[in-house]
Structures are given as structure tokens and as C-alpha cells.
C-alpha positions in Angstrom: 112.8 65.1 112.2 116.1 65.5 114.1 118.5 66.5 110.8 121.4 65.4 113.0 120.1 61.7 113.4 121.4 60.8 109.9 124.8 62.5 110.0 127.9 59.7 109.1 130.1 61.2 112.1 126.5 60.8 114.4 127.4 57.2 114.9 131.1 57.2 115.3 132.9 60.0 115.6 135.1 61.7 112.8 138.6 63.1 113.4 136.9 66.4 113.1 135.4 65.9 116.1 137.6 64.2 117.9 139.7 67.0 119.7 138.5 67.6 123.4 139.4 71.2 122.1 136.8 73.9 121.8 136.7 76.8 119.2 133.9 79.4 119.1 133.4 79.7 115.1 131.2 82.3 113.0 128.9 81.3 110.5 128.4 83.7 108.4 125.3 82.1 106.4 122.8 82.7 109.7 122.4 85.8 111.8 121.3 85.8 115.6 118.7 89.0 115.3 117.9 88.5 119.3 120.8 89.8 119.9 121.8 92.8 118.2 122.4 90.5 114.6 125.3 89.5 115.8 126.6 86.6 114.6 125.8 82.9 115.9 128.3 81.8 117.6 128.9 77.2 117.6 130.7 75.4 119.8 132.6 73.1 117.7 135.1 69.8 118.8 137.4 71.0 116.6 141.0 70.5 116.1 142.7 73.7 115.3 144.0 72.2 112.3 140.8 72.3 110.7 140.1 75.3 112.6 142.6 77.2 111.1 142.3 75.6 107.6 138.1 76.1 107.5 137.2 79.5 109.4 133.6 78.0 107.9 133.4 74.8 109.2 130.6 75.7 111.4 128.3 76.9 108.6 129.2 73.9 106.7 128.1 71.7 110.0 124.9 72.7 110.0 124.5 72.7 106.6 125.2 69.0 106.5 123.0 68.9 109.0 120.2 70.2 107.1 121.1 68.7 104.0 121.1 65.5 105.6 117.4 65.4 104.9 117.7 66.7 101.8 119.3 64.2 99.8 120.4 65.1 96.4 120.0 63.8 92.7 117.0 61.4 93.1 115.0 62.8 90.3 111.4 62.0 90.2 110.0 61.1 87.1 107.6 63.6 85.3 104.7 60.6 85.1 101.5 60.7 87.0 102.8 58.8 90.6 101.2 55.3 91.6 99.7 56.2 95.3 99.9 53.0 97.5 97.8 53.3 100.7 99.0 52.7 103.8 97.1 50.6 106.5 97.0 51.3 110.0 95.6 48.8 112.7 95.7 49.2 116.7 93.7 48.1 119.6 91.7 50.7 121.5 93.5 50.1 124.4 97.3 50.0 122.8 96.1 53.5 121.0 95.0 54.9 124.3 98.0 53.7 126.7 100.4 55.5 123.9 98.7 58.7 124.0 100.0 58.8 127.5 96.6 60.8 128.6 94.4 58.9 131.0 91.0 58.4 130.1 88.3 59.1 132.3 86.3 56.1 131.7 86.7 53.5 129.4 83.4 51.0 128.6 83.2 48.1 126.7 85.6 46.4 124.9 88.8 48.3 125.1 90.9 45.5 122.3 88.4 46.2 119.6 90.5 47.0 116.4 90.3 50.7 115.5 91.7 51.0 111.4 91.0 54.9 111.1 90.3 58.1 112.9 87.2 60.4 112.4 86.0 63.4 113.8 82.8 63.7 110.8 80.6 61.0 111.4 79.7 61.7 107.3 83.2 60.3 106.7 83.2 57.0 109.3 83.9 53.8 107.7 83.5 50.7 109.4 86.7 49.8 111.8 86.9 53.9 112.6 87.3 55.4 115.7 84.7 58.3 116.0 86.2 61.5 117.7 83.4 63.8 118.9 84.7 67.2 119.0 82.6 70.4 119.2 82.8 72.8 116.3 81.6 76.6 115.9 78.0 74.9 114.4 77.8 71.4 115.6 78.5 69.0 118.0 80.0 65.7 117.4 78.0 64.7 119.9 75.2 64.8 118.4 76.3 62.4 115.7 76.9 59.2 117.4 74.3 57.5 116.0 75.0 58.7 112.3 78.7 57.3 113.2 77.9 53.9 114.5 75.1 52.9 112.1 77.9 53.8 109.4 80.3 51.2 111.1 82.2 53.4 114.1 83.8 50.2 116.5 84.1 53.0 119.7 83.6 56.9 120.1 85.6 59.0 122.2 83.2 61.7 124.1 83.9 64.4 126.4 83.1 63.1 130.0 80.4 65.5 130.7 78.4 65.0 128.0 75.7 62.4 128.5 76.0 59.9 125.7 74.6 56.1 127.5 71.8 55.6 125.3 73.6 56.4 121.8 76.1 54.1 122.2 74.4 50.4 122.5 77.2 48.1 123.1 80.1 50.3 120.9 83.1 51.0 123.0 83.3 54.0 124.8 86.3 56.8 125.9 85.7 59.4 128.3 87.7 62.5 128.1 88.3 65.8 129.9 88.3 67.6 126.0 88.0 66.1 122.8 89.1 68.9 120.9 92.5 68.7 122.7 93.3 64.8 122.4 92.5 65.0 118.8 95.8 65.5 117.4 97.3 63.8 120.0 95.3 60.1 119.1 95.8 61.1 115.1 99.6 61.7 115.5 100.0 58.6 117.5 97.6 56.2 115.4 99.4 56.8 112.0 102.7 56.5 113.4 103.6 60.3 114.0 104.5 60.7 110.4 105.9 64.2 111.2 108.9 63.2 112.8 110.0 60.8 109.6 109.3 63.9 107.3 111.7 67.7 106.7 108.3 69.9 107.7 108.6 73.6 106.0 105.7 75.6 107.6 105.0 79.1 106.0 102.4 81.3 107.9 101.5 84.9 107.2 98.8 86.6 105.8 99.9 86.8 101.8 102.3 84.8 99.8 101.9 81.5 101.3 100.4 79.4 98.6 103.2 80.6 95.8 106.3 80.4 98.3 105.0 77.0 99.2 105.0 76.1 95.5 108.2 77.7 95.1 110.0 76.0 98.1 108.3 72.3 96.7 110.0 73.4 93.3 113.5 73.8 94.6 113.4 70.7 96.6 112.3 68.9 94.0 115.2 70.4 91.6 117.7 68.8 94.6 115.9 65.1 94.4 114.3 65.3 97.4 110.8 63.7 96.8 108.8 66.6 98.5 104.6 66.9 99.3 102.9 70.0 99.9 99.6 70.8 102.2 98.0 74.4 101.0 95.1 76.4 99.5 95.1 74.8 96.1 95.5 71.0 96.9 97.1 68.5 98.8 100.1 66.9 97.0 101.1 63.8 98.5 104.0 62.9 96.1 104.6 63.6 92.5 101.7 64.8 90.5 99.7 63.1 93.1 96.8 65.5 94.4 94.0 65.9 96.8 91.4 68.6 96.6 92.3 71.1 99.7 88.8 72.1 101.6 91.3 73.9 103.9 94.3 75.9 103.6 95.3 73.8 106.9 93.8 70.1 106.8 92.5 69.5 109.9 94.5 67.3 112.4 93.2 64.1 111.1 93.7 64.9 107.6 96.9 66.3 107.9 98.3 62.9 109.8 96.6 60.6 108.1 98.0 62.4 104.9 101.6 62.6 106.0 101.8 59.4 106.8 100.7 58.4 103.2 103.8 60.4 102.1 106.3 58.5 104.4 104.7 55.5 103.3 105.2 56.5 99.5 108.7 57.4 99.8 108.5 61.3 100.4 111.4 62.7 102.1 110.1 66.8 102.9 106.5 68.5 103.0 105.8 72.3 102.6 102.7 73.3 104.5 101.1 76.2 104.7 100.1 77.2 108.7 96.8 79.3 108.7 96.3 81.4 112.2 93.2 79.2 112.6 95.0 75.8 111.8 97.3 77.1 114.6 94.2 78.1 116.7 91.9 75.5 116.9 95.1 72.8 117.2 95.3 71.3 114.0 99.6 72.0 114.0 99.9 70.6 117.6 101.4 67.4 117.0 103.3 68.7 113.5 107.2 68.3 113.9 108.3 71.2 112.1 112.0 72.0 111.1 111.7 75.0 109.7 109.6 78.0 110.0 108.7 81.2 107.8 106.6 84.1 108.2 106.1 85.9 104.9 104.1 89.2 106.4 101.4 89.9 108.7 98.4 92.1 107.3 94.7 92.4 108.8 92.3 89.5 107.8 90.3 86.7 110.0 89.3 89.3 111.9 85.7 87.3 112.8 87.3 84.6 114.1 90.4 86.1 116.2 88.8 89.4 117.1 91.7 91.5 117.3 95.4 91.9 116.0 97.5 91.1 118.7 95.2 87.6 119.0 95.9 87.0 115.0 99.5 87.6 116.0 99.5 85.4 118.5 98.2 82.5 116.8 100.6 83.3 114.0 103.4 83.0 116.5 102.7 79.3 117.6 104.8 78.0 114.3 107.7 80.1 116.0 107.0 78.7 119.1 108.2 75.4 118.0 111.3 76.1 117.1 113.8 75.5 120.0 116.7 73.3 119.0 119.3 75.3 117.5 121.0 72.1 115.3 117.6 70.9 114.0 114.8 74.2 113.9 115.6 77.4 111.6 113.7 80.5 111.4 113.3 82.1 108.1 111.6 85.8 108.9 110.6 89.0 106.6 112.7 91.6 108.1 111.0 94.4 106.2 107.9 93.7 108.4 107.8 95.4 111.5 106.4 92.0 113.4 110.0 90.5 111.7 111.3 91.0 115.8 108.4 89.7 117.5 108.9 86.6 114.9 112.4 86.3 115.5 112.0 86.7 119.4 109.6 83.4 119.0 110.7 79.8 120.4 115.0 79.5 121.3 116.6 82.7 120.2 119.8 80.3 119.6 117.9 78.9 116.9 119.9 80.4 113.8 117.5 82.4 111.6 117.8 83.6 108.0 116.4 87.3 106.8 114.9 88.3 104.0 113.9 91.9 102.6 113.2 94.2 99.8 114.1 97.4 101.8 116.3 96.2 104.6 119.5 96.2 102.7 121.3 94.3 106.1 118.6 91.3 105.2 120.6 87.9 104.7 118.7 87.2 101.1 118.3 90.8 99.1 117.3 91.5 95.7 120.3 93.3 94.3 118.4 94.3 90.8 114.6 93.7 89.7 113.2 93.2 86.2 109.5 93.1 86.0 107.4 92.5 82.8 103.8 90.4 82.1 105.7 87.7 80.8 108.5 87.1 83.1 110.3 88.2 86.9 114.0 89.0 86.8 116.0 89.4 90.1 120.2 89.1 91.1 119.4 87.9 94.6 122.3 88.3 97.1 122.6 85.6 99.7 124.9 84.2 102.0 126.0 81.8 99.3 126.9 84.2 96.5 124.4 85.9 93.8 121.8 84.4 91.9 120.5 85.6 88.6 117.2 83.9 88.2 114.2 84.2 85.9 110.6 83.7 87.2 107.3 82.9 86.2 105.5 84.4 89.4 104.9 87.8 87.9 105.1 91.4 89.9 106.8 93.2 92.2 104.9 91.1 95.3 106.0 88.0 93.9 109.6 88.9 94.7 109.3 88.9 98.3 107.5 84.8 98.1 110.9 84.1 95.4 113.5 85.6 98.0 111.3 83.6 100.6 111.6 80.5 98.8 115.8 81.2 98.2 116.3 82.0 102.1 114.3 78.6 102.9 117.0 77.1 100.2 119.6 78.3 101.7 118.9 77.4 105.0 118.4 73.7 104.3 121.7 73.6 101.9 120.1 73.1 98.7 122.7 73.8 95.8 122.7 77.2 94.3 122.0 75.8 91.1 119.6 73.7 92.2 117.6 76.7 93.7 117.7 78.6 90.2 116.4 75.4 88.7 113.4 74.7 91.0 112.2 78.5 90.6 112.8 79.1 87.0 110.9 75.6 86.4 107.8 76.3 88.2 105.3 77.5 85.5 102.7 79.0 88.3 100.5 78.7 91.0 96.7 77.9 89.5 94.5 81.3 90.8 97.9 83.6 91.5 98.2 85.7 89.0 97.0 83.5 86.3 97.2 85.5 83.2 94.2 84.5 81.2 95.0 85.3 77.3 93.2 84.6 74.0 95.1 87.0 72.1 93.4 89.8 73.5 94.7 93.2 73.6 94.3 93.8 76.9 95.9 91.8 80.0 93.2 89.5 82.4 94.4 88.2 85.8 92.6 85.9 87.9 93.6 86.1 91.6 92.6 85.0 95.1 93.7 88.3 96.9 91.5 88.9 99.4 92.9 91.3 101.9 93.0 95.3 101.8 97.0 94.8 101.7 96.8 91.8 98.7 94.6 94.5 97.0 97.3 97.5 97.1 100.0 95.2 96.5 98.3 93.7 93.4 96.6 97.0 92.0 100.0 98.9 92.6 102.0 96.1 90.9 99.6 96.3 88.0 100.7 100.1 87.7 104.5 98.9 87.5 103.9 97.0 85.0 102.5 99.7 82.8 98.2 99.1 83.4 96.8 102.6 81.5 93.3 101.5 83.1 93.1 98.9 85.9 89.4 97.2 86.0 88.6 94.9 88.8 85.6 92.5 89.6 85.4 91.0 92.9 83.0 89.8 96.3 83.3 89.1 99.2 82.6 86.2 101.4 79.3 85.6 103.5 80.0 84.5 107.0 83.4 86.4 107.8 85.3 88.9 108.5 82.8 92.0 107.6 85.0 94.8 108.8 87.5 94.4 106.0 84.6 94.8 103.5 84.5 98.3 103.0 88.2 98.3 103.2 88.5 96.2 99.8 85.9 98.9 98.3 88.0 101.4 99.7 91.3 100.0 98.5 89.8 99.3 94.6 88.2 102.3 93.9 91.4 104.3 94.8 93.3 102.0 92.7 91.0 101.1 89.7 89.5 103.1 87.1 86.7 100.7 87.2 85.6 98.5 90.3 82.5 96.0 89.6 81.6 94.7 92.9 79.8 90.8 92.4 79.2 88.3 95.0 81.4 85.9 96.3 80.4 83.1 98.6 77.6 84.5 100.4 77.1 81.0 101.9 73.5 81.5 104.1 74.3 85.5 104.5 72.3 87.7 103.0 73.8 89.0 99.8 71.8 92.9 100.0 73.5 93.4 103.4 77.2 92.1 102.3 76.7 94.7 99.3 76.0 97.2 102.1 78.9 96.8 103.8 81.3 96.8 100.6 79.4 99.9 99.5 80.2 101.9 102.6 83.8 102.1 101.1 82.5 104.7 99.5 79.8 105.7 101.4 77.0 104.6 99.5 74.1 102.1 100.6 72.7 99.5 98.8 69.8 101.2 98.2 71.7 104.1 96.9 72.8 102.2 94.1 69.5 100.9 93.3 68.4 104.3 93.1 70.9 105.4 90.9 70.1 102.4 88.5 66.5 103.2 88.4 67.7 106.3 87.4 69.5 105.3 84.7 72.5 107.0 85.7 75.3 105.8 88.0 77.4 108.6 89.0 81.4 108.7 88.9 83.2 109.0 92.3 84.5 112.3 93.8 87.7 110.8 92.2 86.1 110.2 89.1 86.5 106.5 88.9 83.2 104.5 88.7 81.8 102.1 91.0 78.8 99.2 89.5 77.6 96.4 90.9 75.8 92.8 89.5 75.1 89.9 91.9 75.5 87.4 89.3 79.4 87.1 89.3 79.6 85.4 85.6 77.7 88.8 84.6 80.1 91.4 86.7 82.9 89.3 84.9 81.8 89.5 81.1 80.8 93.1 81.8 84.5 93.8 83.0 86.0 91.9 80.1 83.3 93.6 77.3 85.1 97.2 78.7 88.7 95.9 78.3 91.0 98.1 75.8 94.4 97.8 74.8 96.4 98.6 77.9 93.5 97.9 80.1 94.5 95.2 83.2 91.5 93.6 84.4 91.2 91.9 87.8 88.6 89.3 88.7 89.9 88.9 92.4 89.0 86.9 95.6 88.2 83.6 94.5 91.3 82.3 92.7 91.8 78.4 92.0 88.1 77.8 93.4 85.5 76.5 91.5 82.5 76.7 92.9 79.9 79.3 94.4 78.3 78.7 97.8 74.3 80.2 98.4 72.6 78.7 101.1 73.3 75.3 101.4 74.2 74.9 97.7 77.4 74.5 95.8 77.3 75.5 92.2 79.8 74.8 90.1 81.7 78.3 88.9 85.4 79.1 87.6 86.6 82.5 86.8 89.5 81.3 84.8 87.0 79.6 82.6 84.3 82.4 83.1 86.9 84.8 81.8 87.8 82.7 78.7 84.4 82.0 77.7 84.0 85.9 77.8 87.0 86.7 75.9 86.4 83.9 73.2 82.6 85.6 72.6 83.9 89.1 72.9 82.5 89.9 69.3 79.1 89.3 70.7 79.6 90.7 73.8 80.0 94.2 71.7 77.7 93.7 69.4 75.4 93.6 72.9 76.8 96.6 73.2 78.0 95.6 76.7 81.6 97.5 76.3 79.1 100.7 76.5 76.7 100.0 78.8 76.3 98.1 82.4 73.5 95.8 83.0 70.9 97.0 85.1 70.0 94.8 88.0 67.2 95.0 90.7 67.9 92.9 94.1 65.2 92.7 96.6 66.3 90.4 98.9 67.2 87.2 97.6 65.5 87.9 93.9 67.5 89.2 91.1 65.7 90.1 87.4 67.8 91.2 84.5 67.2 93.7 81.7 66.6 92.7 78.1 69.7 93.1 76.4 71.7 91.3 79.5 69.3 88.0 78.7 70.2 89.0 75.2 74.3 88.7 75.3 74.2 86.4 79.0 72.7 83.8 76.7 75.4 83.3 74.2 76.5 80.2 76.8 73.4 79.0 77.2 72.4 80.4 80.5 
């Protein structure tokens, strides 16, 4: 959405702008890092009246600007928000004329009335227009039959498939590439919601989920009626939530849920960009204003194969932003991709910096406070200081809180208003969720998943004053298998106590992902088996100790039977999610509430005398068998 579109002197002009004269003017607020951070530089219609009186008036121009979208003091009630639906209606051949992408063939009846997109024929509901796209383990090809006998009125195919037979008398689109025009016929069916919307897109490879929540939080402090598109869920408006299967909907998804935000009366979304969202094309038609890159660490190294591919993907976000009154760039100067970030799209566009070590960053914390209960900062910006209190606990978290201020300032929010949103967010479900009962010891539940999430959590632990860090975690079937050992590595260097459990081992084989996180340390899976037939399992060379149960509610009540006073214990990788995938099925499973249940039955947990032994375990395969006296404490929740 152009920010300039709304301005009162867009229509007619003010005396401001009257003057034929031209003054080159500073704004001190934004920094031009293409060129040697000099400052940006506006041309301004300016009389020289007002130049001379407001040596600022071109940071406050594009402030307006941006704050033009951002209207302020339209507080949303706290309630639970009514959700009305939208309804969309357009003839096949209106819907492909405005794509503006000429079909190959078209057969049939090209005004039948399409009233949704699909690209899962498990979704189709009569009146939908089936999109078959081909996907890393289907094709939607194959599915035309599924779609129609569920009520699909035409199917758009890729020209040289052969689909005659499947189709009976159901309209038909030939394309060159299915997977390209998808976004393209979503975006244009509901309306291109994007363009009525202020878009915040946050990419990088940690901290996207809590600046997202944080960003949400200030714009709601302002009035703006905001949604948000991330890991956790989908929020459309208010306390109204979707489950998210993906940390970027797919294109559909994410059009079809935008436009239910215009539609209810949302102003701004904050999405979180994934590299693979940005791959595969799921951003392409996404109209973003603003763009932030938090960091960029190794992961998704299965699907984009190597770094400078990851980065490139990353970089698409950047791409986008070209118009220097409507795009800013918000960029992590203390990484060393911040130039390649800033280099990204129009390098007019003004950017704003932020940094923990870069003391020349735009947004810089001038003091830092860090306890279990609470995050202290003074945060210099262009704006002034702000003092400001935080639930997003660590030394990590700062980086995704001066993330969240530079995105503030940027758009014009108030400085007060910016304080308010942070110091009101309680927390982000599965980021550092502290899990107390009145233990004596401190239990987080987290989703980091990345060799740098684990050194940045383990060492912020340590800040905080952790005697003995224990951690639980698994790893995923199906991906990325190089960074395996590399979270062994990370947690056995860092912890006192690592228990390595499963994770989602989907339709991988659970022995060999326990190989690969064992040769962190060198170690085989049958090495460990070994050792527990033994009875013994030996400490490492640096006398920390490594164990391992594949039933993850097991590794977890083991962990939380060890905790002492002092003691931090991780149960990492899974975070908000709540379920467990083997094979093809789903099983319901929380850590949050695994963790509670444990620390509510502690008692019987030691009397099991689990806090001085580990279960013994034997995997062969896919079977597991447990020892008497884990049946005998496992069972206290009726497993």
C-alpha cells in the first residue's frame, strides 16, 4: 500500500509544497548505508521559510507518510473479535483476462462461477477452482478426480500434462506452469488484499516469531487494528486465530487470509517470510512496505543446499523494496550479511539499523538488565531514549525488542506508544516459556532449533546465573541432517546434561536420526546401546554426560526428576507445537504440559528414584521396551 496515497496535501497541495523552490534536507531519523551511511538526502518543494524554521521537515514528511497508515487511538477492544467472512465470486474468464497471462488452452465453459481457490484437492469445496501444482511428493495432477467429485467447477493444469479423460465436462485452463500463476490467480481473485494492507515482513533465521509479536504489540498500542501471519498462528484481527501449519501460508492461504483482514477492518499485518515461502513463490504477489532481516544463521540446509542459495532466497523480501517514499529497510547491522541486505532492492530506499555491538547502529541498547522475571534496556533511537521493561526474557531477546523499536520508528509510531506495545506483551507461547510450579529450579520450553538458537539460548542461560544447564531435545525426520550433529555438538559443550529424545521423525527412521545427533560427539547408536547394556554410560572427555530415550515424554520427566535449585532445564526444538509425527500419524503431545505434569508428580518421580538413575532403553529399529522401574514412575499419568 502506497503510504503517500492517503496524505491531506496528496490531493491538493499545501503551502508547504507550493514553492517551485528546491532544498536538499537531512533526515536524521534514516541512514543511507549504500553509500558510506551518509545521510539521505530528499528533495523537498519547500519554501525556505519553512526550510529555515524546520531543518527536519523532511524526516517529518516521510514520517507522515508512514504514519499515514498507521492511524492512531482506535483502541481495539480486549473481547474475543466477531470474524465476518468475506465472499468472493468471478467468472473463469473475467479471473483469467485479469491475470493478464494468456492461457494456453481454455475448454469448456469459460463463465462458470469460480467462489474459491485450491491447490489441495482435500480442501475443494463446491464452486472452487482447482490449481494443480507439483509439489516435492505429489502431483496435483494426479488429483483431479478427488477435486471434481468434491465439487471443483474447472482445474487449471499445466499444458503438458495429459489430463482429457479426468476432466468429463469441468472446465479446463492450460498453462505453461502452474506453480508460477498460482499467486498470481490468488492475488487477483480476492481482490489483491496486500495492496489495501501496511505489510511488515521479518525474515531471518532466529527471532522472527517474537519480533513479529512484538511489532503486532506496538501497532496495536498506536490503534492500528493489526494481523499477524507466523509460526504460532494466524491472527486475522483481535484475538481472532488460525492454527499455522506453516511459518509462511502458502499463496492461497495467505491471500485468501489477508483479504479476510481488509474485509474485517484490519489496517497493518506482520508476517513472518521463511527462505522457502520466498522460494517456492508464496510472497510473490505480497505488497510489502517494510522489510526486516533479524540475522542469518545455517538451517534449511536440505532444501536450499548451500548458503549463498539460503541467502539468496532470504534476499527476495529486499528485493521488493524500491520506492524510497513507500518501502523501508530495517537491517541487523551487527550481522556481517547486514551490507548484502542493505545493498537489496533501491538503495534510495531509507533504511533503519539496529545493533548490540555496532555502537553507529540507528536503534542501540544504551544499558541492559537481564533477570528470569523481566528484560530491562535504555534503547537509543533516532527519536530520543527509551527505558522499557520486557517480558521476552535474555540477552537474545534484546536484539528481536530493538528489532521491533527500529520497525516503530520507522513507521512513526509514538515513542510512548512503542514502550506500551512491548511492556504489554506477556510472551510468545513456545519462546522461552518459563514453566513454574513453585519449583526450585527454572524450566524453559523453546522452539530453537539451530546450532546458533542453541549457543545463543545455552549462553543466555549462563547470564542469567544457570549453576547446571540440562537440556532435552530431537531433531526432525525428513530435513536438514547435517545440522544434527551440530546441535549435539553445541549442547554438550553448553549443558551439564544433554538428553537427546525424538522429535518428529515423520516416516525416517528414528535409530539413524540418533546416529547422526550422536556423531556430535562421536558416538554411534549402537555405542550407546552398548554402554546401556552395560549399565554404565560414561561422562564426556569434558565430563558432561550425554543419555538418550526415544520416548520424548520419558527424556522430559527424566530431565525434570534431576532438576536442583539453580538448575535451568531446556526441553528445546518443538516449542508451541502440540503434536508428534511417526509415520503417517499425528499424536497429540505438548511439552509445556509434559513439563508440568512432571513437575506437579515430582514427589513420585523421586521416590522412582528417577533423579538418580536414567531409564534404560533398547531400540531395534522401530521397537522400544522399557525397564521396570520406568513402567513403574511413566505410569503415574496413566500411560
Amino acid at each position: 500500500m502506497d503510504f503517500s496515497t492517503l496524505l491531506p496535501f496528496s490531493k491538493s497541495p499545501s503551502p508547504l509544497l507550493s514553492s517551485h523552490r528546491t532544498l536538499l534536507l537531512s533526515s536524521p531519523s534514516f541512514k543511507n548505508h549504500q553509500h558510506g551511511r551518509k545521510p539521505i538526502w530528499k528533495k523537498l518543494n519547500c519554501s525556505s521559510k519553512h526550510a529555515v524554521a524546520d531543518q527536519n521537515c523532511a524526516a517529518s514528511y516521510i514520517e507522515r507518510q508512514l504514519l499515514d497508515d498507521f492511524p492512531q487511538r482506535e483502541h481495539s477492544s480486549n473481547s474475543r473479535s466477531r470474524i465476518v467472512e468475506p465472499k468472493f465470486e468471478m467468472s473463469l474468464s473475467e479471473l483469467i483476462q485479469k491475470i493478464g497471462i494468456g492461457p494456453v488452452l481454455i475448454r469448456g465453459d469459460p463463465e462458470v462461477l469460480v467462489s474459491g481457490i485450491k491447490n489441495d484437492s482435500r480442501e475443494i469445496n463446491p464452486g472452487d477452482l482447482f490449481v494443480c501444482c507439483a509439489g516435492y511428493k505429489t502431483d496435483g495432477h494426479l488429483y483431479i478426480p478427488e477435486a471434481i467429485e468434491r465439487g471443483a467447477v474447472a482445474v487449471v493444469a499445466t499444458a503438458h500434462v495429459n489430463v482429457g479423460e479426468k476432466l468429463g465436462s469441468t472446465a479446463l485452463v492450460l498453462v505453461e506452469d502452474t506453480n508460477l500463476i498460482l499467486s498470481i490467480l490468488a492475488a487477483t481473485f480476492y481482490q489483491n488484499p496486500s495492496k489495501k494492507l501496511s505489510v511488515i515482513g521479518i525474515t531471518g533465521t532466529n527471532g522472527k516469531t517474537t519480533t513479529s509479536h512484538l511489532v503486532k504489540a506496538i501497532l496495536e498500542a498506536s490503534g492500528t487494528k493489526t494481523g499477524m501471519l507466523g509460526s504460532v498462528a494466524y491472527h486475522v484481527c483481535g484475538n481472532h486465530q488460525l492454527e499455522a501449519p506453516n511459518t509462511t501460508p502458502d499463496a492461497v492461504t495467505a491471500q485468501k487470509l489477508m483479504a479476510k483482514m481488509v474485509h474485517n477492518g484490519t489496517k497493518a499485518t506482520v508476517m513472518e517470510v521463511s527462505s522457502i515461502g520466498l522460494a517456492v513463490g508464496r510472497c510473490d504477489e505480497i505488497d510489502f512496505d517494510v522489510a526486516v532481516f533479524m540475522n542469518l544463521t545455517r538451517d534449511h540446509h536440505d532444501f536450499h543446499k548451500t548458503e549463498e542459495e539460503y541467502r539468496n532466497c532470504k534476499a527476495k523480501l529486499f528485493r521488493k523494496m524500491v520506492n524510497p517514499l513507500k518501502h523501508r529497510k530495517i537491517v541487523n547491522i551487527d550481522d556481517q550479511n547486514a551490507p548484502f541486505f542493505i545493498a537489496q532492492g533501491n538503495p534510495d530506499v531509507p533504511v533503519v539499523t539496529f545493533g548490540m555491538e555496532n555502537k553507529e547502529a540507528d536503534v542501540y541498547p544504551l544499558k541492559i538488565e537481564l533477570s528470569l522475571l523481566k528484560t530491562w534496556v535504555a534503547v537509543k533511537t533516532p527519536k530520543g531514549v527509551l527505558e522499557i521493561s520486557s517480558n521476552s526474557i535474555g540477552r537474545f531477546n534484546v536484539y528481536n525488542i530493538l528489532a521491533a523499536v527500529s520497525v516503530g520508528i520507522a513507521v512513526g509510531v509514538p515513542m510512548e506508544d512503542i514502550v506500551r506495545g512491548i511492556e504489554c506483551m506477556d510472551g510468545v507461547p513456545g519462546r522461552f516459556e518459563l514453566i513454574n510450579e513453585g519449583q526450585n529450579f527454572t524450566v524453559v520450553v523453546d522452539y530453537a532449533h539451530s546450532p546458533d538458537s542453541f549457543f545463543r539460548l545455552m549462553d543466555a542461560a549462563r547470564e542469567l546465573g544457570a549453576q547446571r544447564i540440562i537440556t532435552v531435545f530431537g531433531c526432525a525426520g525428513e530435513t536438514d541432517k547435517g545440522k544434527r550433529p551440530m546441535l549435539t555438538k553445541v549442547a554438550t559443550e553448553k549443558s551439564e546434561v544433554v538428553i537427546l529424545t525424538t522429535g518428529n521423525p515423520k516416516s525416517e527412521n528414528q535409530k539413524e536420526i540418533f546416529d547422526d545427533m550422536l556423531a556430535g560427539v562421536g558416538w554411534t547408536m549402537n555405542d550407546y546401546l552398548q554402554y546401556g547394556d552395560n549399565g554404565r554410560y560414561p561422562v564426556l572427555p569434558n565430563g558432561h554426560r550425554l543419555l538418550l530415550h526415544d520416548i520424548r515424554r520419558v527424556a522430559i520427566r527424566a530431565a525434570i526428576a534431576m532438576g536442583k535449585e539453580g538448575d535451568i532445564i531446556f526441553v528445546l526444538a518443538r516449542g508451541h507445537e502440540s503434536y508428534q509425527i511417526r509415520g503417517d500419524k499425528k499424536t497429540y503431545i505438548d511439552d509445556r504440559e509434559e513439563c508440568r505434569e512432571a513437575l506437579l508428580n515430582l514427589d513420585k518421580l523421586h521416590r522412582a528414584g528417577m533423579d538418580k538413575r536414567f531409564p534404560r532403553m533398547v531400540t531395534r529399529e522401530s521397537s522400544t521396551t522399557f525397564s521396570s522401574e520406568v513402567e513403574a514412575w511413566y505410569s503415574f499419568a496413566g500411560q
